[in-house]
N, CA, C and O of each residue as an XYZ file, in Angstrom:
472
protein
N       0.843     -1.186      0.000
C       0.000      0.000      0.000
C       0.884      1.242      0.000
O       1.714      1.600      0.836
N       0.337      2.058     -1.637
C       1.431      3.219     -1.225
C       0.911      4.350     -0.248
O      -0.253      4.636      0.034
N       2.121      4.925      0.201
C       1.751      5.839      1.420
C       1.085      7.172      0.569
O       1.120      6.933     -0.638
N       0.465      8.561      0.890
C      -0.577      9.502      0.178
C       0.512     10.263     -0.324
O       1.484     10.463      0.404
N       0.479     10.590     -1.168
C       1.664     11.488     -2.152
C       3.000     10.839     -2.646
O       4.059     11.466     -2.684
N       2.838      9.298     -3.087
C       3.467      8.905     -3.132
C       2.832      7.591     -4.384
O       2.039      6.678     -4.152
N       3.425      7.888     -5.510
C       3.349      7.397     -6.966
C       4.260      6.292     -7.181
O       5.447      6.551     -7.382
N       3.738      4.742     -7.161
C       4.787      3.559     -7.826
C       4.788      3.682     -9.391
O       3.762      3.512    -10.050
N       5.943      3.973     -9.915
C       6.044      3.622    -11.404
C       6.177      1.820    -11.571
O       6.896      0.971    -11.043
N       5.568      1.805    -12.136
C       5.783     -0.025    -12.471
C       7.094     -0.316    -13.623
O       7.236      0.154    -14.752
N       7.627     -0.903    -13.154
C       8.516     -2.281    -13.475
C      10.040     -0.997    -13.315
O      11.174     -1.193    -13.753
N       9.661     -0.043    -12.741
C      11.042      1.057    -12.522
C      11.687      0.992    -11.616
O      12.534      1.885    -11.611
N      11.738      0.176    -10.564
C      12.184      0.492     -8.814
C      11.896      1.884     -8.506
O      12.730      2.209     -7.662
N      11.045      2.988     -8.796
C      11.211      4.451     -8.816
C       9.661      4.673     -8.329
O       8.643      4.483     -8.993
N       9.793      5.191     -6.794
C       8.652      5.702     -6.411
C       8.514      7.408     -6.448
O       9.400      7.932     -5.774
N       7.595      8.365     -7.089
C       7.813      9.467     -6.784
C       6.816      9.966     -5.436
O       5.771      9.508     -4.973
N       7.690     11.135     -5.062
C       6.730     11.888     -3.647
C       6.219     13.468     -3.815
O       6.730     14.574     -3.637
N       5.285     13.101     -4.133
C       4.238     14.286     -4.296
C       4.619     15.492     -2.580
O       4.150     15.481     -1.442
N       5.586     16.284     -3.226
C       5.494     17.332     -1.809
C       4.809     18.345     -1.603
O       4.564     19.031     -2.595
N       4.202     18.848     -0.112
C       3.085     20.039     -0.564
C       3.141     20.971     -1.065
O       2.184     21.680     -1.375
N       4.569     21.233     -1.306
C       4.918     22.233     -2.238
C       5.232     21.655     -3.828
O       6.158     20.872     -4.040
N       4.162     22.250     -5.103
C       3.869     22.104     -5.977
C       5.374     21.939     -6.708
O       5.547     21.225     -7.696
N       6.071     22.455     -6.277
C       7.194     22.576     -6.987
C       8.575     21.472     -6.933
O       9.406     21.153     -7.782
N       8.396     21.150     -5.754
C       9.167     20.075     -5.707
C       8.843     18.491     -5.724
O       7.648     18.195     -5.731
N       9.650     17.601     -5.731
C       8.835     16.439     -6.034
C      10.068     15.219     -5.689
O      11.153     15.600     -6.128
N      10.147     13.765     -4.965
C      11.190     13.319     -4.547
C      11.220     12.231     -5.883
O      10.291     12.182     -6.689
N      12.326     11.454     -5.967
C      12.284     10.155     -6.745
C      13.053      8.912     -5.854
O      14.238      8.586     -5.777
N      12.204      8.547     -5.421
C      12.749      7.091     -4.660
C      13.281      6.014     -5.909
O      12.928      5.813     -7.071
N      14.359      5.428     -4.972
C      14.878      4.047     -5.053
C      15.095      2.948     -3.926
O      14.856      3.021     -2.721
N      15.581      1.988     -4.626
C      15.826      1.114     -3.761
C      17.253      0.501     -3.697
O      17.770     -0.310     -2.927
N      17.717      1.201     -4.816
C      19.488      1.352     -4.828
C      20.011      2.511     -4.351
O      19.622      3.678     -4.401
N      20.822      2.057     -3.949
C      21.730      3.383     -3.553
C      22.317      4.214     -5.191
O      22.662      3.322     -5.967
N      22.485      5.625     -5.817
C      22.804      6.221     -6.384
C      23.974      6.812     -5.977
O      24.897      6.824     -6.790
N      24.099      7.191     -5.147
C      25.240      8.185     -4.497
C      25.712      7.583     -2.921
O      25.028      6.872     -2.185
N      26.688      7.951     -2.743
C      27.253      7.790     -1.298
C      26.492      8.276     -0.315
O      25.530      8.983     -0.615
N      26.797      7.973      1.085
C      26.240      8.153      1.986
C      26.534      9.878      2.423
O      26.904     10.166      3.561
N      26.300     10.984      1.300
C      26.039     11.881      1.723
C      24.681     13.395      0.965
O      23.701     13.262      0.232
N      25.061     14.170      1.359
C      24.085     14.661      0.700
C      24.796     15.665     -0.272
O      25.873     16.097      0.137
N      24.279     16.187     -1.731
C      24.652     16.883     -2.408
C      23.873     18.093     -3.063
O      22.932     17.396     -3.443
N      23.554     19.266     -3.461
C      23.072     20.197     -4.058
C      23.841     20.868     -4.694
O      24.873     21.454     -4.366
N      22.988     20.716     -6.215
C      23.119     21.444     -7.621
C      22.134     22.446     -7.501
O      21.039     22.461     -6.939
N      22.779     23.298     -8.169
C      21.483     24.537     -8.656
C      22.287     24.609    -10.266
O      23.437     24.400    -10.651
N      20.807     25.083    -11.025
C      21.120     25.324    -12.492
C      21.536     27.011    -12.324
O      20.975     27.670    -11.448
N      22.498     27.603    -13.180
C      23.524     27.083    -13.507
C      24.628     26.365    -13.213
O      25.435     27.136    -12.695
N      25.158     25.037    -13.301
C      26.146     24.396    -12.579
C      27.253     24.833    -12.484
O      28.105     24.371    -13.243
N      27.607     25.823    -11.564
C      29.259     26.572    -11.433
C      30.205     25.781    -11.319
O      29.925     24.601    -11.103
N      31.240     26.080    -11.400
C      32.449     25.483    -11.576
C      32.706     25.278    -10.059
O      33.396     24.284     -9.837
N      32.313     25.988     -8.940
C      32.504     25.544     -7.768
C      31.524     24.402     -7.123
O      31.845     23.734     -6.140
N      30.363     24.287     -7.775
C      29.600     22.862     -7.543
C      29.547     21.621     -8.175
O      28.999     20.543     -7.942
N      30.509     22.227     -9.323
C      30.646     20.971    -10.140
C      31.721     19.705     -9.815
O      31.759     18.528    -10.174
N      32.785     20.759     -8.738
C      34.017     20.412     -8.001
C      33.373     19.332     -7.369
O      34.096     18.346     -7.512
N      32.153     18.995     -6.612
C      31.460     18.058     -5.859
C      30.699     17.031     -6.529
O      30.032     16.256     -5.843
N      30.723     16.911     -8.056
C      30.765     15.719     -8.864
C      31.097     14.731     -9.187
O      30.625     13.686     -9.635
N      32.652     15.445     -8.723
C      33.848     14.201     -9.001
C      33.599     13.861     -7.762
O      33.874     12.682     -7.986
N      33.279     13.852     -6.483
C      32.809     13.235     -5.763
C      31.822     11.737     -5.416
O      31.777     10.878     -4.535
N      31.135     12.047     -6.654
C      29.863     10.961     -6.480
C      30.275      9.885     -7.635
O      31.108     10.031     -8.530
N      29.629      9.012     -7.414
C      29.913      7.358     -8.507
C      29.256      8.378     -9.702
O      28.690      9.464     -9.572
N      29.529      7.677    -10.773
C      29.770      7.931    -11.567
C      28.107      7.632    -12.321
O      27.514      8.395    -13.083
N      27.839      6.852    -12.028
C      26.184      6.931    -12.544
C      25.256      7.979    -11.873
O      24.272      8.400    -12.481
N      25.693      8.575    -10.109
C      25.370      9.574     -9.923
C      25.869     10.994    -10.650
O      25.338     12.006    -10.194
N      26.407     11.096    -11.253
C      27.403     12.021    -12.111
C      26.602     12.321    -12.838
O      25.999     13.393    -12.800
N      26.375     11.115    -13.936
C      25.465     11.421    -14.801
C      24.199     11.613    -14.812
O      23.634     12.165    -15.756
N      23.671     11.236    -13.896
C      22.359     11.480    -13.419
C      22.100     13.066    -13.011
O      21.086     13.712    -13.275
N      22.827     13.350    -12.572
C      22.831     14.683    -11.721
C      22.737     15.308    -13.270
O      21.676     15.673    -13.777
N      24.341     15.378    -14.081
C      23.804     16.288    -15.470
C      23.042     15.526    -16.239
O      24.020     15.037    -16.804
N      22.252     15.057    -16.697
C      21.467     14.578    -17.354
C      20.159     15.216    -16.845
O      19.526     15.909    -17.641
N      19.686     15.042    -15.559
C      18.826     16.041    -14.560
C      18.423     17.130    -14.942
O      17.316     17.487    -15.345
N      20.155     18.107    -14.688
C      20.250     19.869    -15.055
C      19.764     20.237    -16.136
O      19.152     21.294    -16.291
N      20.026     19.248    -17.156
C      20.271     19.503    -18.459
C      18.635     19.590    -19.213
O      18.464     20.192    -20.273
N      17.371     18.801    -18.378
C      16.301     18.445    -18.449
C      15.698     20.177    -18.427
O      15.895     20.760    -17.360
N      15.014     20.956    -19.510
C      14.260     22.086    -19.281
C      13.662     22.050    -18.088
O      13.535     20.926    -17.603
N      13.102     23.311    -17.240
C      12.367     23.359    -16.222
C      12.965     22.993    -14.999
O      12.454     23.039    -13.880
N      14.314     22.554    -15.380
C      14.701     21.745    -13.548
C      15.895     23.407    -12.622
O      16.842     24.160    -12.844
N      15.052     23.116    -11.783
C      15.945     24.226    -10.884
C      16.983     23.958    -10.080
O      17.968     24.679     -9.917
N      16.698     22.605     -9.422
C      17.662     22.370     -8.414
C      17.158     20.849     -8.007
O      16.100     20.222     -8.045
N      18.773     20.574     -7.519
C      18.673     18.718     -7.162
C      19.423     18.830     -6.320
O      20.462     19.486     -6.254
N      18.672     17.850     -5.249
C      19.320     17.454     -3.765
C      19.498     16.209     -3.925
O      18.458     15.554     -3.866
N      20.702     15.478     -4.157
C      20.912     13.680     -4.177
C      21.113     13.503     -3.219
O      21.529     14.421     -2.513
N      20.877     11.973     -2.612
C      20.530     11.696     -1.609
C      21.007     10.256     -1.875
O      21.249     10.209     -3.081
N      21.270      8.983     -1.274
C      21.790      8.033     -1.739
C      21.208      6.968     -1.834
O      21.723      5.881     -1.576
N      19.551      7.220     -2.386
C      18.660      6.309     -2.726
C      17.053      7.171     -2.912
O      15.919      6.695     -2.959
N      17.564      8.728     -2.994
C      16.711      9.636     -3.021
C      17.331     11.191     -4.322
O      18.386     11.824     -4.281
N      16.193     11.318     -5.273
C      16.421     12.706     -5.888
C      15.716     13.657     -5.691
O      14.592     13.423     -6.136
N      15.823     15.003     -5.073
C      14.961     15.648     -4.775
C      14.819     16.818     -5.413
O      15.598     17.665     -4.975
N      14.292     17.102     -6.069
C      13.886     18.314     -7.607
C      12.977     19.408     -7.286
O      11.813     19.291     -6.902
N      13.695     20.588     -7.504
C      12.789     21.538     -7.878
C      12.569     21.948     -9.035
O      13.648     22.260     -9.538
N      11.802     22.098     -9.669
C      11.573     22.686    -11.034
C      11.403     24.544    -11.151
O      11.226     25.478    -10.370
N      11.524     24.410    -12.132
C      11.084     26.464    -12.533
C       9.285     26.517    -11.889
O       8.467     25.604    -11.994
N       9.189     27.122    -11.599
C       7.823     28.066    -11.082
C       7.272     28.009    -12.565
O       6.220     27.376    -12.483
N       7.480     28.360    -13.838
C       6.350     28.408    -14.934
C       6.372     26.915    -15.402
O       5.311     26.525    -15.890
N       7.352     26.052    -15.341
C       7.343     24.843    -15.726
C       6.497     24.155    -15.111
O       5.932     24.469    -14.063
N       6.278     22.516    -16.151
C       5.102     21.870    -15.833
C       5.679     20.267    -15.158
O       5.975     19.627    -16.167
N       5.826     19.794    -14.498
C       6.123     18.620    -14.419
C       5.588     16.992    -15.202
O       5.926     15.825    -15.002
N       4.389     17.801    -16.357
C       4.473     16.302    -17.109
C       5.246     15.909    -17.948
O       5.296     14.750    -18.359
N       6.048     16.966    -18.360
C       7.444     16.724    -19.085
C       8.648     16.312    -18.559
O       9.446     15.422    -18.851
N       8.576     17.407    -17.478
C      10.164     17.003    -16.631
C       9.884     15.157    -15.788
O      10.875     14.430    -15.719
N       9.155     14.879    -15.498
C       8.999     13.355    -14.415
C       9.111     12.672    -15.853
O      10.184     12.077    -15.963
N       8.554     12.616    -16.633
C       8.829     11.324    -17.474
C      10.440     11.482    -17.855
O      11.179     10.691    -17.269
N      10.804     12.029    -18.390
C      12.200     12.530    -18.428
C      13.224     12.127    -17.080
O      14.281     11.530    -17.286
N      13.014     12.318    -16.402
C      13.502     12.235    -14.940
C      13.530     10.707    -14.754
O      14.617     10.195    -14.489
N      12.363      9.877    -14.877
C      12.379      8.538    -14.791
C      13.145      8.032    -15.577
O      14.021      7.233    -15.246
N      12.824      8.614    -17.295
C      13.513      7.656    -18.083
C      15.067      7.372    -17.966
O      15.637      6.362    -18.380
N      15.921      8.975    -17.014
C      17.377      8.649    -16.760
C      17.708      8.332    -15.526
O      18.866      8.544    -15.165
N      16.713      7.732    -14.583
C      16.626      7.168    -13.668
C      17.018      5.663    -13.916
O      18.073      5.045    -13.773
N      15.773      5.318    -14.338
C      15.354      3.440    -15.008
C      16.632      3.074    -15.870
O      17.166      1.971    -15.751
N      17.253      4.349    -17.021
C      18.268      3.901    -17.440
C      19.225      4.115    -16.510
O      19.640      3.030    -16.919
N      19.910      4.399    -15.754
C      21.128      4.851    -15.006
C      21.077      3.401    -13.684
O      22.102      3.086    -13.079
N      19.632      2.642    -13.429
C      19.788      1.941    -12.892
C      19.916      0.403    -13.516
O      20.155     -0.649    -12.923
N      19.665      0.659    -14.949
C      19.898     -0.499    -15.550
C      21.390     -0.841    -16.156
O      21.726     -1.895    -16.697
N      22.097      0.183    -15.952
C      23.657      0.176    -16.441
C      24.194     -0.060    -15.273
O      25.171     -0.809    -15.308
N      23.820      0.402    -14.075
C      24.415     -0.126    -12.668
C      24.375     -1.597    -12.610
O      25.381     -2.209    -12.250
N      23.118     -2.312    -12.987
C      23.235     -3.884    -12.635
C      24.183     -4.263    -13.893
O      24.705     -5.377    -13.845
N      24.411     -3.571    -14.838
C      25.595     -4.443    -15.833
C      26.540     -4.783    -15.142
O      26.697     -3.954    -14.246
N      27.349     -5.689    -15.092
C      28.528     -6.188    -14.484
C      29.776     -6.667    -15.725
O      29.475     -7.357    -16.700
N      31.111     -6.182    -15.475
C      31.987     -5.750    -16.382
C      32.422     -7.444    -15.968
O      32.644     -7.686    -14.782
N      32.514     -8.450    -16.891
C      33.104     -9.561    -16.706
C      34.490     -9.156    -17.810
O      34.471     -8.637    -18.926
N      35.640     -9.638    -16.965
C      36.961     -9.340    -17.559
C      37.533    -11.205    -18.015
O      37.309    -12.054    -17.152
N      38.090    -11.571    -19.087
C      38.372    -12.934    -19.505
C      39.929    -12.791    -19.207
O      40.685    -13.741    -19.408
C-alpha cells in the first residue's frame, strides 16, 4: 500500500513523492545512487559545484547532469537512494517526471551491468 503522495512507477524500482509544495517532487529508489552523503546542484552548474561531482559514482554524475540539463529543472538534492527536484515556477512537471524517470530506469539499468573481464 502506497503511502498519500506517493506514486509507484511499475517495473522502474522508482517511487515518486508528491510534496506540498507544488514545486518540488522526490524520486525514490531502492538502490543506492550516491554515497552516503548529501549533495546540491542549482542550475547554472558553477564550476565551484561541479568540483562536488567528481565526488559521487559515476552513474550519480550522470544522473545529476542529465537532470540539469532536463528544461524546467531548478535544483537537485541527491541523496543516496533519493532525488529531490525543484523545477522552474512556470514549468510543468508532465514533461520534466517522465524525463527524470527515463534517466533514472536507465542509469539503474547500467548499474546492474557487471563488467566480466576474460
Amino acid at each position: 500500500m502506497a503511502m498519500a503522495g506517493v506514486r509507484i512507477i511499475d517495473d522502474t524500482k522508482v517511487e515518486i513523492y508528491n510534496h506540498p509544495n507544488p514545486e518540488i517532487k522526490s524520486f525514490l529508489t531502492t538502490v543506492e545512487l550516491s554515497a552516503h552523503r548529501v549533495e546540491i546542484f542549482k542550475k547554472p552548474l558553477d564550476k565551484n559545484r561541479e568540483g562536488s561531482l567528481d565526488q559521487l559514482p559515476l552513474i550519480a554524475t550522470q544522473i545529476v547532469k542529465d537532470i540539469m540539463a532536463t528544461p524546467g529543472v531548478r535544483e537537485i538534492i541527491i541523496k543516496p537512494k533519493e532525488i529531490l527536484m525543484k523545477k522552474e515556477t512556470s514549468s510543468s512537471w508532465e514533461g520534466i517526471e517522465k524525463r527524470v524517470i527515463e534517466i533514472i530506469t536507465s542509469a539503474l539499468r547500467r548499474k546492474q551491468i557487471k563488467v566480466v573481464q576474460s
